[in-house]
N, C-alpha and C positions, 0 to 999 in steps of 0.2 A: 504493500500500500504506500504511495508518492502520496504525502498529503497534496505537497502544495506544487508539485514540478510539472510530472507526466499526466496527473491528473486533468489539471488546467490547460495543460498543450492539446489533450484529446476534447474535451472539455470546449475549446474554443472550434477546435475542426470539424466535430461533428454534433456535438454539446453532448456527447456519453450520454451518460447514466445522471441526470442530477438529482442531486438529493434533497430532499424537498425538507423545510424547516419552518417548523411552527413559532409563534412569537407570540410571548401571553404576557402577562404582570410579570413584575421584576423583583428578586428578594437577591438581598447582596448580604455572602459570608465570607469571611475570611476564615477560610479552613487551616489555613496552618501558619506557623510564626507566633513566637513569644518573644515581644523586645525587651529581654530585661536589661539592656542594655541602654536603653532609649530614654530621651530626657522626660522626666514625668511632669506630666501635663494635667490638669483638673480642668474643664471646662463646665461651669455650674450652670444649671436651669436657668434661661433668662427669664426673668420675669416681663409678664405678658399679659397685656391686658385684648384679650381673644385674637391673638396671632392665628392664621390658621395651622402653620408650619412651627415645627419645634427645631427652631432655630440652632438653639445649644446642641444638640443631637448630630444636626448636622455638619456643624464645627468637630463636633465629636469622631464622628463619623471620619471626617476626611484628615483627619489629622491621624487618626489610629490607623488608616490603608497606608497612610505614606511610609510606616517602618521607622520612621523616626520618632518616635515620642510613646512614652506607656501610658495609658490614659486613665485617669480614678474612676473606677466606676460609680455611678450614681448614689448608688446603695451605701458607697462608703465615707460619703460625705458628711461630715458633721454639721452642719447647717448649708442655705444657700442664700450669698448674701448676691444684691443686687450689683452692688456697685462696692469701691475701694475700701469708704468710711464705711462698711458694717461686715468688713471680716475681718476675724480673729486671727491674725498673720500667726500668733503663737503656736494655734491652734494646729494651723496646717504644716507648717514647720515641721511638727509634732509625727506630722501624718508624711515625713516626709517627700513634699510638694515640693521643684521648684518654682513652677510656675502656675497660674490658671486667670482663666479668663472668667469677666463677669460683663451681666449685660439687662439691659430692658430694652423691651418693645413696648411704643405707645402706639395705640392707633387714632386719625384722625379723620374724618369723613372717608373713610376706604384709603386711605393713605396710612402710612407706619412711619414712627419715628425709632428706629433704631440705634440703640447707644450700646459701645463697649467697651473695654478697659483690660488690657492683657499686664499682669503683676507679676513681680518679681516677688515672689515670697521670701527668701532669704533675708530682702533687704527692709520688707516690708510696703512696697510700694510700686505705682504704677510706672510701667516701662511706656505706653502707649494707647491713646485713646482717640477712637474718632466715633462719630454719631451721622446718620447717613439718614436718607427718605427713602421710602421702597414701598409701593403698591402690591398689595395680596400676590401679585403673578411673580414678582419679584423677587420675593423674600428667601428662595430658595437662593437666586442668585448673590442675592446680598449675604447668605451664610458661608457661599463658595468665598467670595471674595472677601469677608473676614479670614476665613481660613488662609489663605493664600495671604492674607497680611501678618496673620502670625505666623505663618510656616515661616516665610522671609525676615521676620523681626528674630525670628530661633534657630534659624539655619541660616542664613545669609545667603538663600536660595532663593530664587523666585518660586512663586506656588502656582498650581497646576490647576485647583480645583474647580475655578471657576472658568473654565476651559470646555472644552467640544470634543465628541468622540461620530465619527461616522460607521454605519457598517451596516452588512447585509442580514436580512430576514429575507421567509417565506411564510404563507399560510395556504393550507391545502383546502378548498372548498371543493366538496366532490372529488371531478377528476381532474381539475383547475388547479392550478398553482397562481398565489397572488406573489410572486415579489418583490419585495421594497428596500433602496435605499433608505437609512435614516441617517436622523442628527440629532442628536441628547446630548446633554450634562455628562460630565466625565465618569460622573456614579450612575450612567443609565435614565437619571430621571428625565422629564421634561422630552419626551421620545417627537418628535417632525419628519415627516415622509418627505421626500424630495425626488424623488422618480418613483413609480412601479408600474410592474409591466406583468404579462401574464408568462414573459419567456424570465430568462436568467439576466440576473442582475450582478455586477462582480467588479472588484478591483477599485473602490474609492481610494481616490489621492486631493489631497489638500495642498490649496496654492498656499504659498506662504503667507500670504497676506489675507486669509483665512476664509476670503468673500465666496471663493468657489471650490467646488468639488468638481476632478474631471475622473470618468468611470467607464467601463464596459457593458454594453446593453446590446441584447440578444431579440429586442421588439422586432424586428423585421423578419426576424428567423437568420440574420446573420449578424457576425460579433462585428460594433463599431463603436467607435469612442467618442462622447461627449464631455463638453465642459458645461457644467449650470451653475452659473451665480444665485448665490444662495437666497441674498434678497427680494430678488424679482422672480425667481423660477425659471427664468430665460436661460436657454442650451442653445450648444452650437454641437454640430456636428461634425468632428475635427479630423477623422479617420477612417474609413469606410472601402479599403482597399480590396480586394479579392484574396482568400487564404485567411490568416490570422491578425488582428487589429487585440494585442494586448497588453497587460499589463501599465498604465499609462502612472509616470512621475513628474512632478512636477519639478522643474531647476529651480535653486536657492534664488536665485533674482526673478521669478515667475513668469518670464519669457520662454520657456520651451518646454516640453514634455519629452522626454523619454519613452520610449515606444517598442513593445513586441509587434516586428509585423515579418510576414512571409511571402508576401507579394512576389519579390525576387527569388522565388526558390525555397529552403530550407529558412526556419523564425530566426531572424537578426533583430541587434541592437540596430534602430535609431532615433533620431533627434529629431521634433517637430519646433519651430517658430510658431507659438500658436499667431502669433497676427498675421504673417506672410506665407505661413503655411509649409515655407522651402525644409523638405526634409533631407536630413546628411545620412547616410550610413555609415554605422560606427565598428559593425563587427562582421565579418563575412565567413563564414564557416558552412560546414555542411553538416553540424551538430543543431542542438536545437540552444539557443539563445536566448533567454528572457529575463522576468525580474528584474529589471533594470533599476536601481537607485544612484540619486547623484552622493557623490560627496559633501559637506556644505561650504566648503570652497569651490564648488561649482567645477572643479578642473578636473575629476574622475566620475567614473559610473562604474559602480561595482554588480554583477548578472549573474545570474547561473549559470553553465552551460556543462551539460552533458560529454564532450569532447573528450574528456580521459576516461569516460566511461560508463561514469556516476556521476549526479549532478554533484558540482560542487562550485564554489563563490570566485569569479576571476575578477580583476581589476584593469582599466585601460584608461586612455582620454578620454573624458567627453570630446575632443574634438575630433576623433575617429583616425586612422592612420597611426594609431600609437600601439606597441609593444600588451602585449594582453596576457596580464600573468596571474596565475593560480594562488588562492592567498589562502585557503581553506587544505589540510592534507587528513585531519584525524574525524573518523566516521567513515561511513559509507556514502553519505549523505546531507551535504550542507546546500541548504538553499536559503530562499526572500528574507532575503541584507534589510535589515534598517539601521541606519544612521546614526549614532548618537549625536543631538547637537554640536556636541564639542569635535565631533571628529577621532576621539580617540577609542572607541567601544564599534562593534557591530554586531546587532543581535540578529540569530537567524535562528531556524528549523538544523535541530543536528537531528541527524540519525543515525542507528546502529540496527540492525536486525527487525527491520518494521516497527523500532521502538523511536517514537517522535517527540521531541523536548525542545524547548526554547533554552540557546544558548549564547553568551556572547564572546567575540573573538574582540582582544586588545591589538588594537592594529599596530602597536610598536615591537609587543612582544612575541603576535601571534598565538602566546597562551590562551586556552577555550576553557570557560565557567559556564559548567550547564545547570540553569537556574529551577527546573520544573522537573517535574514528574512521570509526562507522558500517560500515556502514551502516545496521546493525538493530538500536540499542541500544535499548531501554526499560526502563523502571518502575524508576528511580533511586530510591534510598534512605537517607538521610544516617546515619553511622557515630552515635554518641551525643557525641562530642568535637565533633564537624563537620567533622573530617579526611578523611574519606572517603568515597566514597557507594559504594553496591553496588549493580549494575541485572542486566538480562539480555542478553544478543547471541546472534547467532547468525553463524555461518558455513557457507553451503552448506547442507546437512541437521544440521548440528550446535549446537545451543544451549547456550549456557554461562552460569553467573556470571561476570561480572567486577567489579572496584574499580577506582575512580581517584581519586588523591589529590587534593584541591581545588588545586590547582594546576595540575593534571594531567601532572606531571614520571610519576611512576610510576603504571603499567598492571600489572594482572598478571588473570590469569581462573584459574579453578576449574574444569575441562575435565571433562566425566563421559566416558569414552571411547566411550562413541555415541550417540545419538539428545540429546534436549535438555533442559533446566530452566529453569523460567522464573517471574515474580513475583517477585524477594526482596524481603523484607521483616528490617530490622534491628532490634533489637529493643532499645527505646530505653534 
């Protein structure tokens, strides 16, 4: 079983066998990982006067996936104070706390005033406070991006949460298949459809600049590649050649796509302009060629290609004509590279014996840290900090999201209660 290589090569050519995936409500567990490592955090019940959303929860929430931070639980809170003047810094000291946040929600004609305060318990006092407006639809948002203010105020990381994740479902009515691109909240919530079609849907990438999603759509009955801006709904239709139209990446400066296409012969790397359209070839073999990612200095593209045998990860110029060398050697099986921001990580699909796990290759060392479990994880995708990746698994008949911290101490998935999801894509 190729999760993600030969599957998608036949996949695109004749559309196989696809497997059809159901998308229902969403419950998120973090199955495995205990940070006792992790800077202990208390995030207390904001007080609320009829918020509909529990705001603290979801501060909570997103601070306890990141693997950074041990969070107190509820239960072990010795009081909840609102704000700075009514905790007992002694107290929590006590309870050994470095940190915790406090907060209220007012609400005013359908509007919320939102206030918080992130302390330093050591010293007894507040590190950081802002107070913000936010409408019922909102408030989820406005918990993302508290979190992401204190991820950054305790890491000196930028935070993620209040961030985008794209990816594929299905739903089987009858003998029909519905499915759907979407776009949600990094935790799944807040779910928007943005294409569906009754054939296959596949392969979301995100421009940088976050406005569109360009993807593989099977509506005609053959595979071609769009980009839709996300605001308006409006697609264009950017690749539509005869053979194979896949895999589509967007360049660090959002001018070109990367492109599986076979038009020429056997699937090559190339390069699209999306404005003027002029496409380059970048790899000419008589293997099969795909997954195309750039680097984020835009000067390489790293692919799969089958050529030694077994797929595994090469590296060349993006501007085609360059030397194309093999960077991947342990496994049977290494495929779909993602990037870490910084350029020094690339997480992929390892494989050994039909056993499939999310791993990452340090591109100085070449040493490989395989983060997961398997047996069916694919299409990793690095969080925007580099702290996290988000792929897809599957267990039994059930496919999920999951994340795992680059470390891999903390696991948690994103469970739709039946049938499966698959593709994410984060959104840089």
């Amino acid at each position: 079983m190729d999760v993600n290589f030969f599957k998608k090569i036949v996949m695109v050519v004749a559309l196989g066998s696809y497997s059809v995936f159901c998308h229902a409500e969403l419950t998120i567990e973090i199955n495995e990982g205990t940070v006792v490592d992790g800077i202990p955090v208390a995030v207390v019940p904001f007080a609320s006067q009829g918020a509909p959303v529990d705001i603290g929860a979801i501060i909570n929430a997103d601070l306890a996936r990141s693997g950074y931070f041990r969070m107190m639980p509820r239960g072990s809170m010795p009081s909840q104070p609102s704000s700075a003047s009514q905790v007992q810094f002694p107290q929590w000291q006590g309870l050994g706390q470095n940190y915790m946040a406090v907060g209220q929600i007012n609400g005013n004609g359908g509007q919320y005033n939102v206030q918080f305060q992130l302390l330093d318990v050591s010293k007894g006092g507040a590190m950081m406070g802002y107070q913000m407006a936010s409408s019922a639809d909102d408030l989820r948002r406005t918990a993302h991006h508290i979190a992401d203010l204190i991820f950054e105020k305790l890491t000196g990381k930028k935070g993620v949460f209040n961030g985008r994740i794209a990816y594929v479902t299905s739903d089987r009515k009858g003998k029909e298949s519905q499915h759907k691109l979407q776009v949600s909240d990094t935790d799944g919530f807040n779910p928007q459809t943005i294409a569906s079609s009754t054939q296959p849907l596949m392969s979301p990438s995100w421009s940088p600049d976050k406005k569109k999603v360009a993807y593989v759509s099977f509506e005609k009955h053959n595979a071609a590649i769009y980009v839709q801006t996300l605001a308006t709904g409006e697609r264009t239709r950017v690749a539509e050649f005869p053979g194979i139209n896949g895999a589509p990446a967007w360049s660090p400066d959002g001018s070109k796509l990367a492109l599986t296409l076979s038009k020429d012969g056997s699937p090559d790397i190339y390069t699209l302009d999306v404005s003027s359209r002029v496409l380059r070839r970048i790899t000419k073999s008589f293997s099969i060629d795909t997954e195309p990612v750039w680097s984020p200095d835009g000067n390489n593209i790293v692919f799969t290609s089958d050529r030694g045998g077994k797929p595994q990860l090469y590296i060349t110029s993006s501007q085609g004509g360059g030397e194309e060398q093999r960077i991947t050697f342990s496994g049977d099986y290494n495929a779909r590279a993602s990037f870490s921001p910084d350029g020094q990580n690339i997480a992929m699909v390892h494989g050994n014996g039909g056993d499939y796990r999310i791993a990452v290759l340090d591109v100085n060392s070449k040493g490989i840290n395989v983060l997961t479990n398997g047996p069916s994880d694919e299409s990793p995708s690095f969080a925007p900090n580099g702290s996290m990746i988000l792929y897809a698994s599957k267990k039994g008949q059930t496919g999920f999201l999951s994340a795992v911290t680059l470390d891999g101490k903390m696991q948690q998935r994103m469970v739709f209660n039946s049938g499966e999801v698959r593709e994410p894509a984060w959104a840089p």
